[in-house]
C-alpha positions, 0 to 999 in steps of 0.5 A: 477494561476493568470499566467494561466488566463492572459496566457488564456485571452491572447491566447483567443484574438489572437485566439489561444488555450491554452493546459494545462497539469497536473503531478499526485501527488506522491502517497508515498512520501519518508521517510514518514513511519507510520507518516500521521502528515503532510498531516492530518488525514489519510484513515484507511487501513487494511493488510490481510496476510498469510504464508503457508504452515503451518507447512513447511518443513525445506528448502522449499518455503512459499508463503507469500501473502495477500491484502491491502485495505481502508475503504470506507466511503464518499470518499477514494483513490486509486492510484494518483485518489482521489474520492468523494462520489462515487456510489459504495462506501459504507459506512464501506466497503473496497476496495481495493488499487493498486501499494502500496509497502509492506515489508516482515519482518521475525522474528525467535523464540527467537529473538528480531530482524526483518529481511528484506526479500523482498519488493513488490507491490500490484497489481491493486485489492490490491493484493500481492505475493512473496515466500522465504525459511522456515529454522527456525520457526517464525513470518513473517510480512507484513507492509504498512508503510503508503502514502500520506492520508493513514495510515500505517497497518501490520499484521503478521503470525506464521509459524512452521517449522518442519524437515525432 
């Protein structure tokens, strides 16, 4: 910081100026899964989702969608951009957040184990969508694991398959 304002205070008494630039944060920091511990206390997030259709036919497409959002109090963050005391953000209400990733687990009936299925991002209202073939009944989930500043959420939904 020091640098910046001799570099400043020098470039002022020749007469030049002096152009600085800026990085954004990274919004989700590697590895840092459910865990907030290291950055304090983190926004409390909230996962919608939705499989349908239900009941599905055995070998079609369920579309696997929902939306990610923050509680609003004082302050929340979207994105790289950290707002305070805004306007239209009000006590107790959500909004929604862009460019996060989600996992897509399926876990069949009778089985202790998750299954990958798909990652993907939320768009800029907070929204995500992607499909896969139903063969067998059971509980597909949604995971946020979790950024910088913002806790992670999950939420899951149960889907029966029926034959032909």
């Amino acid at each position: 910081m020091k640098r910046r304002l001799a570099a400043a205070a020098a470039a002022a008494a020749l007469g030049t100026a002096v152009l600085a630039t800026a990085t954004p944060a990274m919004a989700e920091p590697p590895g840092l899964g459910f865990d907030t511990g290291d950055y304090g206390d983190g926004g409390n997030t909230r996962l919608s989702f939705d499989a349908n259709p239900e009941p599905v036919w055995k070998g079609s497409r369920l579309d696997l969608e929902g939306k990610l959002s923050v509680q609003c109090d004082d302050d929340y963050i979207n994105g790289y951009v950290q707002v305070f005391n805004a306007d239209h953000c009000r006590e107790g209400s959500w909004y929604w957040l862009g460019g996060k990733r989600i996992t897509i687990l399926f876990k069949p009936n009778y089985s202790g184990r998750w299954h990958y299925v798909d990652t993907v991002r939320t768009d800029r209202g907070g929204y995500f969508h992607t499909s896969a073939r139903a063969w067998t009944s059971g509980t597909w989930k949604a995971v946020f694991e979790g950024s910088r500043y913002l806790e992670g959420s999950a939420a899951t939904d149960w889907v029966k398959v029926v034959r032909h």
